[in-house]
C-alpha positions as CSV (number, residue, x, y, z in Angstrom):
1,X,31.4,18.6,-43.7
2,X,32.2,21.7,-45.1
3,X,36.1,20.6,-46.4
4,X,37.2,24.0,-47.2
5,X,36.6,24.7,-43.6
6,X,38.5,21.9,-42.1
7,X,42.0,23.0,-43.9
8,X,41.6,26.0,-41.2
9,X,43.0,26.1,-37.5
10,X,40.4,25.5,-34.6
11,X,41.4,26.5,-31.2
12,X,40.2,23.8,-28.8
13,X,41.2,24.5,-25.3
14,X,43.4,26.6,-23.2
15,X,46.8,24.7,-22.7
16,X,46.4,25.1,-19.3
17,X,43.8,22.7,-19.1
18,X,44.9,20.3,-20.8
19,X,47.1,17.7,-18.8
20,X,47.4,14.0,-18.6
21,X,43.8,13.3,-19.1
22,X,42.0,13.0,-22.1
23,X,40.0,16.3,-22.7
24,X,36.7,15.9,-24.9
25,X,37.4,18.8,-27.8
26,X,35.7,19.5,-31.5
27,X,37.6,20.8,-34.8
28,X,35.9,21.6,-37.8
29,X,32.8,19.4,-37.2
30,X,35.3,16.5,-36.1
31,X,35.4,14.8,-32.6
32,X,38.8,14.4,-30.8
33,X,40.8,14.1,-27.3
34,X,43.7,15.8,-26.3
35,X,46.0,15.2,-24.2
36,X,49.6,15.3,-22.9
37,X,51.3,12.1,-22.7
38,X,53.8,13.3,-20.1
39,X,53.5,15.9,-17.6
40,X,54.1,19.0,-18.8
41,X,55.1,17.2,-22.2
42,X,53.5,18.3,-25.7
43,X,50.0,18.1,-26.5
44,X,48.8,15.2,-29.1
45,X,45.1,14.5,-30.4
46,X,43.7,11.4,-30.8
47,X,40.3,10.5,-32.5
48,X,37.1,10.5,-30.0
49,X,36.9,6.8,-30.2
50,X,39.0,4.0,-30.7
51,X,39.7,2.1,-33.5
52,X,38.2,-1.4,-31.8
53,X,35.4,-1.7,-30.3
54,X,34.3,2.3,-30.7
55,X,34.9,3.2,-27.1
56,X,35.2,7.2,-26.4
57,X,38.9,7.7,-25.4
58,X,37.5,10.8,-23.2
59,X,37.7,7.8,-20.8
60,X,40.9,6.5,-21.1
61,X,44.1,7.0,-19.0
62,X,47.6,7.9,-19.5
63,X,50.3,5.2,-18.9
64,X,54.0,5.1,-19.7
65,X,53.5,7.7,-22.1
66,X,50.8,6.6,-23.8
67,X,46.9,6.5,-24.3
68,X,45.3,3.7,-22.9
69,X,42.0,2.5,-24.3
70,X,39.7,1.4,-20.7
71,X,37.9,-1.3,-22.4
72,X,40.3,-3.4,-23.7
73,X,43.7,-1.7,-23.0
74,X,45.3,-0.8,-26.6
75,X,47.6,1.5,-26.3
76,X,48.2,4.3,-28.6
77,X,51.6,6.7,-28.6
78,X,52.0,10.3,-29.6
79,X,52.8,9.7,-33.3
80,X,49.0,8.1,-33.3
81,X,50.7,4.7,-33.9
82,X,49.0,1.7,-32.0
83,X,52.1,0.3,-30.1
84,X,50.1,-2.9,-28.3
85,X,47.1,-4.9,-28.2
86,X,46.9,-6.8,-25.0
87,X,45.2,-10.0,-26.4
88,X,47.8,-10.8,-29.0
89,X,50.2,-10.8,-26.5
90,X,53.7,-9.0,-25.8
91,X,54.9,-10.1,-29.3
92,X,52.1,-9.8,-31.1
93,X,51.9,-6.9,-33.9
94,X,49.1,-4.5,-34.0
95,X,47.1,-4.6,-37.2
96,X,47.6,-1.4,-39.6
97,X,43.8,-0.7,-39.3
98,X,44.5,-0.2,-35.4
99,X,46.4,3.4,-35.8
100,X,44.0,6.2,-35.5
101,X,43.7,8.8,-37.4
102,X,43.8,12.2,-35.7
103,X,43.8,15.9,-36.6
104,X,46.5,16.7,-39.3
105,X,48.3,19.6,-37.0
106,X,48.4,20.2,-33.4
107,X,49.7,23.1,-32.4
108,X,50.0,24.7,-28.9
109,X,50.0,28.5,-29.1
110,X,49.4,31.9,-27.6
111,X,48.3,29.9,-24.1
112,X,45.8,28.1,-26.9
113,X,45.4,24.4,-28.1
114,X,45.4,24.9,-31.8
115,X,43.9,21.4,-34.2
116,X,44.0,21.8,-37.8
117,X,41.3,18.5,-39.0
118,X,42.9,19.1,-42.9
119,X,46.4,20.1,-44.3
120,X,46.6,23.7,-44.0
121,X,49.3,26.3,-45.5
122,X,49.5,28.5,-42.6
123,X,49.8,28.0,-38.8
124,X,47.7,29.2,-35.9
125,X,46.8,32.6,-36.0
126,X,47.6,35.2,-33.1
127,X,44.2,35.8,-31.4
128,X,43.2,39.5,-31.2
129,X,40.6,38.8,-28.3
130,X,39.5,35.3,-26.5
131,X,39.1,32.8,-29.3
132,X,35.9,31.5,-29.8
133,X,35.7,27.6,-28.9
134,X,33.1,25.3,-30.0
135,X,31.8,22.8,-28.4
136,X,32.7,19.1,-28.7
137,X,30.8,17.4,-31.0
138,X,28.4,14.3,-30.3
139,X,30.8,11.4,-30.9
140,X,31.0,10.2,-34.1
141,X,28.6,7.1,-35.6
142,X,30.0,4.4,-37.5
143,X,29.6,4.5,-40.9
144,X,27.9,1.7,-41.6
145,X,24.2,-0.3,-40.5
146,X,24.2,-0.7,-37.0
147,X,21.7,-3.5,-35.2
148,X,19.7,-1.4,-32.9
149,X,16.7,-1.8,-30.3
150,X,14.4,-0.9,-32.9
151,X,15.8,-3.2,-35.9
152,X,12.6,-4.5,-37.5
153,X,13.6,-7.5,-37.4
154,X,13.1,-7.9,-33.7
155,X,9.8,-7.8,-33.8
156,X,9.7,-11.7,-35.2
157,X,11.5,-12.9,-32.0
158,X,10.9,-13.9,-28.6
159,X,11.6,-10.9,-25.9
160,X,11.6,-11.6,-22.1
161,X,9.4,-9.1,-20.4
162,X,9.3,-9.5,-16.7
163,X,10.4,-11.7,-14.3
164,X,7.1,-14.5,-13.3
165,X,7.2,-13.7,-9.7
166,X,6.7,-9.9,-10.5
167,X,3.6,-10.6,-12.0
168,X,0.9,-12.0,-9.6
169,X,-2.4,-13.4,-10.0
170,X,-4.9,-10.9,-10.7
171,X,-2.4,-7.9,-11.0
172,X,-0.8,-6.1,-14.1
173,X,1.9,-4.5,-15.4
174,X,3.4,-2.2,-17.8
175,X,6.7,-3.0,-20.1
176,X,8.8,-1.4,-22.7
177,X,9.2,-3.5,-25.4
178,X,10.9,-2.3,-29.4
179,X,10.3,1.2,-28.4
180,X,6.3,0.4,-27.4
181,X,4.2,0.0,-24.2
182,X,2.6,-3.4,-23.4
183,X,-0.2,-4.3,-20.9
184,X,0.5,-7.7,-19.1
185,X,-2.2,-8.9,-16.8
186,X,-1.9,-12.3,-14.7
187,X,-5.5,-13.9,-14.5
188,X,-6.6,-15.4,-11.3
189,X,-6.0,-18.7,-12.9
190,X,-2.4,-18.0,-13.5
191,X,-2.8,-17.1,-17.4
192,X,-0.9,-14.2,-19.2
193,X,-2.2,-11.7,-21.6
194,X,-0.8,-8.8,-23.4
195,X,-2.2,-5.5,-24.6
196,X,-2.0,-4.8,-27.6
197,X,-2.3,-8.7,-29.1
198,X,1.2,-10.0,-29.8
199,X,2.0,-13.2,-31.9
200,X,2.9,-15.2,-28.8
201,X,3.4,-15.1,-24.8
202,X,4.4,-17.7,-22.8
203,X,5.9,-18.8,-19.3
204,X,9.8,-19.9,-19.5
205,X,12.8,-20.2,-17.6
206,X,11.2,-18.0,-14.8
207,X,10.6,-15.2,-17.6
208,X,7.5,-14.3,-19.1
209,X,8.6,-13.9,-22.7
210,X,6.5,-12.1,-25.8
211,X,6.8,-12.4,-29.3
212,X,5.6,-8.9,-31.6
213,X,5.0,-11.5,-34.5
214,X,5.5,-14.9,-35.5
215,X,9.3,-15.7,-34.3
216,X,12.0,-17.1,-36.6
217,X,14.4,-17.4,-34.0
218,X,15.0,-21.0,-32.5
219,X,14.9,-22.2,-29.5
220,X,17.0,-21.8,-26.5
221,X,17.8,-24.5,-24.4
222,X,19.4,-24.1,-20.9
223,X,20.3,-28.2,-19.7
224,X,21.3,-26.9,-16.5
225,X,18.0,-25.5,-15.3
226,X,16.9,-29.4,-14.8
227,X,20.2,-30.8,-13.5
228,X,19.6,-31.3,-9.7
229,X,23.4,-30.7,-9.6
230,X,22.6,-26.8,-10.1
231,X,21.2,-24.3,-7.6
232,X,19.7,-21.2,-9.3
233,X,19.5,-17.8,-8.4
234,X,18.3,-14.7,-10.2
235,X,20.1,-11.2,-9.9
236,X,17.6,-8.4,-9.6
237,X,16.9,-6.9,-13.0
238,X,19.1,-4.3,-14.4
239,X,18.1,-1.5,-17.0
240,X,21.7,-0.6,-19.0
241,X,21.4,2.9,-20.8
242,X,22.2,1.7,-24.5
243,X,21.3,-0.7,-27.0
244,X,21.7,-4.8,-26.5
245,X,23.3,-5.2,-28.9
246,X,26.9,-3.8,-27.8
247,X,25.6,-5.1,-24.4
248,X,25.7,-8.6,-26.0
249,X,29.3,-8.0,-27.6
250,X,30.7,-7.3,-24.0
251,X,29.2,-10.5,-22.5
252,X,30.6,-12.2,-25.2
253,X,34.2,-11.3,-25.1
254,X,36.7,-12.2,-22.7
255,X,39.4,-9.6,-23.9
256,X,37.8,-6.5,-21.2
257,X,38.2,-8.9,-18.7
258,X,41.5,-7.7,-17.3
259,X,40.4,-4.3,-17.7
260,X,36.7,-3.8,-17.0
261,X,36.6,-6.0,-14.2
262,X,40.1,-5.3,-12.7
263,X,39.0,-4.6,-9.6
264,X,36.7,-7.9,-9.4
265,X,38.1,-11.1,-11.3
266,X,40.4,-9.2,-13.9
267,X,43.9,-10.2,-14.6
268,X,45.5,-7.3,-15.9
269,X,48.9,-9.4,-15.9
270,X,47.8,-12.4,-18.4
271,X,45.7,-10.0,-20.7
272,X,47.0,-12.5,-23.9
273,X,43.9,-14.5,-25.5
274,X,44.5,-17.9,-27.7
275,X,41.4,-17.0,-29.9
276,X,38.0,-19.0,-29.4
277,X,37.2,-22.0,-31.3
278,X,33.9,-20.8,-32.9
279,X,30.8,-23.6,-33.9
280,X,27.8,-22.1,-36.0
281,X,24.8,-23.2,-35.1
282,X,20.8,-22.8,-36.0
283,X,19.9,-19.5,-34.7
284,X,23.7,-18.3,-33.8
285,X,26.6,-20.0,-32.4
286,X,29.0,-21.7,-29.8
287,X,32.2,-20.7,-28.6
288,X,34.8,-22.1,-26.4
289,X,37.8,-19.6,-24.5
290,X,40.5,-20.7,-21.8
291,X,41.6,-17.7,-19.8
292,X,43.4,-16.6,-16.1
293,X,40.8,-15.1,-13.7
294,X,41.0,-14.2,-9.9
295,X,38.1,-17.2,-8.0
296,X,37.7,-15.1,-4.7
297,X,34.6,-17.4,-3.6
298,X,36.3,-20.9,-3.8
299,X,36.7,-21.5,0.1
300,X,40.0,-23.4,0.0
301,X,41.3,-20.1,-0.9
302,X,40.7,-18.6,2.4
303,X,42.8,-21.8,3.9
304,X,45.4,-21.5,1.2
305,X,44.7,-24.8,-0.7
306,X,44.4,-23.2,-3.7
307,X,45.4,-20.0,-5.3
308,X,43.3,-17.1,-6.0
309,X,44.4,-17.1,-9.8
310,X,42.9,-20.0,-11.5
311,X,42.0,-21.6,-15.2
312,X,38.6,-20.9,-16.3
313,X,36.8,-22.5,-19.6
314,X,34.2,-20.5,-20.6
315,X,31.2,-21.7,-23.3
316,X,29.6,-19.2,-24.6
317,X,25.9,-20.1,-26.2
318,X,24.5,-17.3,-28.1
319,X,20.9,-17.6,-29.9
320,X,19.3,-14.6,-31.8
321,X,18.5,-12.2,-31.0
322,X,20.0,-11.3,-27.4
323,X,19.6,-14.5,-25.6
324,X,23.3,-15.6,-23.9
325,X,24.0,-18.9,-22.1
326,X,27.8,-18.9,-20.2
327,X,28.8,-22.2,-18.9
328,X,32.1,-21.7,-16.5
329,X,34.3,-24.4,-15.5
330,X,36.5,-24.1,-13.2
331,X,39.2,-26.1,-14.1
332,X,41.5,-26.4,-10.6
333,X,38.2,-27.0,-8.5
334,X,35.7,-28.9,-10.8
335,X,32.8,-26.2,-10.2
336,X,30.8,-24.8,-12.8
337,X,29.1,-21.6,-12.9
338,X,26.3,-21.1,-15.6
339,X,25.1,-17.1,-16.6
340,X,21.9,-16.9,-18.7
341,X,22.1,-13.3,-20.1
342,X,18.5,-12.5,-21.6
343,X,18.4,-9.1,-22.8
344,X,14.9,-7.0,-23.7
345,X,15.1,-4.3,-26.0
346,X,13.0,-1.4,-24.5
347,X,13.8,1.9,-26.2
348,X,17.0,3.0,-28.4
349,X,18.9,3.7,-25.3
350,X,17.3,1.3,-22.4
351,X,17.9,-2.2,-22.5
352,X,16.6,-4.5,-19.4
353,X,18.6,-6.9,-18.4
354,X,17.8,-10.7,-16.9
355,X,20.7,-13.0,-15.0
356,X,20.2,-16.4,-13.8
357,X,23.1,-17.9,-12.0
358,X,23.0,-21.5,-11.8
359,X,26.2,-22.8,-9.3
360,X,27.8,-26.9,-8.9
361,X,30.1,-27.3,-6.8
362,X,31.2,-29.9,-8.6
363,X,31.5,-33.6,-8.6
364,X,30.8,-35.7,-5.5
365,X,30.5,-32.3,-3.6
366,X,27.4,-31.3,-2.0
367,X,24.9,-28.5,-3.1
368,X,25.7,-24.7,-2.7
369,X,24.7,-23.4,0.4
370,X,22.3,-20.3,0.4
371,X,25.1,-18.3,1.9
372,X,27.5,-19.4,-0.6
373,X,24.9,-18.5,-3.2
374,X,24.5,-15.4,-2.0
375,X,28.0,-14.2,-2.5
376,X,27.8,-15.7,-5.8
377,X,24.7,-13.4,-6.8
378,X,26.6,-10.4,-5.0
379,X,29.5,-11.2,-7.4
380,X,27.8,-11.4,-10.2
381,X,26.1,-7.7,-9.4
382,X,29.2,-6.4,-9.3
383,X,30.2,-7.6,-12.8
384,X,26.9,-6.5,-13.9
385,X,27.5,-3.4,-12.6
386,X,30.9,-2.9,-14.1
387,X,29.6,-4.1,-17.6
388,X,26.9,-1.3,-17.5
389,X,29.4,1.0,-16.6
390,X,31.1,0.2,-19.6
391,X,27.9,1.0,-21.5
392,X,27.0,4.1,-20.0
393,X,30.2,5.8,-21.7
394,X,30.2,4.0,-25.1
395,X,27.1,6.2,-26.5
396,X,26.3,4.3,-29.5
397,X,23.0,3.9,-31.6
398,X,23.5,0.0,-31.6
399,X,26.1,-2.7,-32.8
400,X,28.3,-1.9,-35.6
401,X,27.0,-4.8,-38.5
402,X,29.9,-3.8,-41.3
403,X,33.3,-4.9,-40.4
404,X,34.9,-1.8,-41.8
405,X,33.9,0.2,-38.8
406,X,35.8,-1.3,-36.5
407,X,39.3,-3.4,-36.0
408,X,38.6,-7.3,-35.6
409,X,41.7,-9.1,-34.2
410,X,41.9,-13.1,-33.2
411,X,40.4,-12.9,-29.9
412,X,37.4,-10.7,-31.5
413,X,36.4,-13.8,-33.4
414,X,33.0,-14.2,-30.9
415,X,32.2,-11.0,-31.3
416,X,32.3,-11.1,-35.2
417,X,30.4,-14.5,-35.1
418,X,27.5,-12.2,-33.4
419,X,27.5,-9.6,-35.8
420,X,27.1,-12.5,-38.3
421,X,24.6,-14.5,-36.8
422,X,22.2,-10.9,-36.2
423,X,22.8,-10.5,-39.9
424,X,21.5,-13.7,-40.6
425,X,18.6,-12.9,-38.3
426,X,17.8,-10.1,-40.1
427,X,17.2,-11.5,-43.0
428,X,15.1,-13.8,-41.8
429,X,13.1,-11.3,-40.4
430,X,12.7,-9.9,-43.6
431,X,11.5,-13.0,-45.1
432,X,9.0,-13.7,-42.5
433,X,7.5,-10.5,-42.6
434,X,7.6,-10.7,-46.8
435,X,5.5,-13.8,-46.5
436,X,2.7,-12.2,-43.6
């Protein structure tokens, strides 16, 4: 960036068009929102993304005079302090990493938003004619590595490809897999093969899986699938329009809850997190999270037995690279609920996504029903679908590796565990393919 340039003035907008929600403007080469925090109040400018978890701010909301992040609900007044962060609590103090930093000057003139990026001597000048606006920028990339769908590591790890049942005896298929295209063909005898030859491809889980080159990631083990206590159903597969990785992060964390899925299970009134006892283990990690949730499909709801809210334990499995086992207990009713979350890097910006819901009642209780089941899986496509949502506005290359891009707090300490473990699978990536 030219800095001589950003110690100018940059009109961004006409300040007619600029009200309570976020507006998408560039300065100088520099991404930002603006907005007012208050109808008909001043105009402020925030930074395109938020200090957390990177999410544009174009998409947040105005609340009680201030800036609400929509992912995880920090809040951000007009001095471009960070006033709260919903998973420490009401008393809990932001970090100082958590205030943005935005434009040096904004200025509203002439029937003209004004940003200076840089100190600069002089104000906004008077426009002879219609200012010349620029576009917005693209949104701003972290700084640091990021783990992407193309990380070369991935190719020394096992991929799900296709569901079994969508491959039948004597038929074929084409897949996406680390930005290439694969052949599968199912022989009449039931046998797999790929095109071009791959290190490995096998049959698991009801997934037909492929490994690029000879894996280093360890296994993956699901107890559930054999526990006649469990029904199993699949969702249909998704495709989400960015990278697993931050796809991964978002299953992982519990924090978006309240605000992703408030119109599902969220909570938005117990958004406070006691932060997750984390376990490191071969090939990634376990963690363990108490929260609030809404439990619309326990039927002693509907006869007023039980509340709606209710406890939930969650314990989270996560194995390298994007393979995600969620047990769910529900503490009040003594059901569990068990997501498998297997993720296939296609391109850059596709990822394909598995989900096998596996449902107990409970104790002594009797097998879900298919009708029960069924809501279940429609449930679960709703989260899904809110999740990807979430994705589609993000618009990053892949998951932030170095810590400094982004603000870790307690309830974060999943998501850094998964940052670490792909690390760690990196590098042994890099030592397998050192000793090819």
């Amino acid at each position: 960036m030219d800095e001589g340039r950003t110690r100018d003035w940059y009109p961004v907008a006409r300040a007619a068009e600029v009200g309570t929600t976020p507006v998408p403007v560039g300065a100088g080469g520099s991404a930002y929102v603006v907005v007012r925090l208050r109808p008909h109040g001043e105009v402020v400018a925030f930074p395109a993304r938020c200090p957390h978890r990177l999410v544009p701010l174009a998409a947040g909301h105005v609340e009680d005079g201030r800036l609400v992040c929509p992912a995880h609900g920090w809040r951000f007044d007009g001095d471009g302090r960070c006033t709260q962060v919903p998973s420490l609590g009401p008393d809990g103090c932001p970090p100082p990493r958590a205030d943005p930093r935005g434009p040096w000057g904004v200025e509203e003139r002439h029937g003209w938003v004004w940003l200076a990026p840089e100190p600069t001597p002089t104000g906004p000048p008077r426009p002879g004619a219609e200012p010349a606006v620029a576009p917005a920028p693209p949104l701003p990339a972290p700084d640091g590595p990021v783990f992407d769908n193309l990380a070369p590591a991935l190719a020394h790890a096992w991929h799900p490809v296709a569901l079994s049942r969508e491959l039948r005896p004597g038929g074929w298929s084409q897949v996406r897999l680390l930005g290439c295209t694969c052949n599968l063909a199912r022989d009449h005898d039931g046998t797999v093969t790929v095109e071009p030859a791959a290190a490995g491809v096998r049959e698991r889980l009801g997934l037909i899986w492929l490994a690029p080159a000879e894996p280093v990631d360890v296994p993956f083990e699901v107890p559930e699938a054999a526990d006649r206590r469990y029904v199993a159903g699949w969702l249909p597969p998704v495709r989400s329009p960015g990278p697993a990785g931050p796809l991964a992060d978002t299953f992982l964390d519990a924090t978006h809850g309240p605000f992703v899925h408030a119109a599902t299970i969220g909570t938005p009134d117990r958004t406070e997190m006691t932060p997750p006892r984390v376990i490191a283990e071969p090939g990634g990690f376990s963690s363990v999270q108490e929260q609030w949730v809404d439990n619309p499909l326990d039927p002693e709801v509907a006869t007023g037995a039980r509340p709606l809210r209710q406890r939930r334990r969650t314990t989270y499995t996560f194995r390298a690279p994007f393979r995600l086992r969620l047990r769910q207990e529900f503490l009040d009713t003594g059901a569990a609920t068990t997501l498998l979350y297997l993720l296939q890097p296609e391109d850059l910006d596709s990822t394909r996504v598995y989900t096998c819901l596996l449902v107990s009642a409970g104790p002594g209780q009797p097998l879900p029903t298919p009708a029960w089941m069924a809501e279940q899986v429609a449930l679960q496509r709703r989260l899904l679908a809110e999740d990807v949502r979430s994705q589609e506005t993000l618009a990053i290359s892949g998951l932030p590796l170095d810590p400094r891009d982004e603000v870790h707090v307690p309830a974060d300490r999943s998501g850094v565990a998964l940052r670490q473990a792909l690390c760690e699978f990196m590098a042994a990536g890099r030592r397998q393919h050192a000793a090819a």
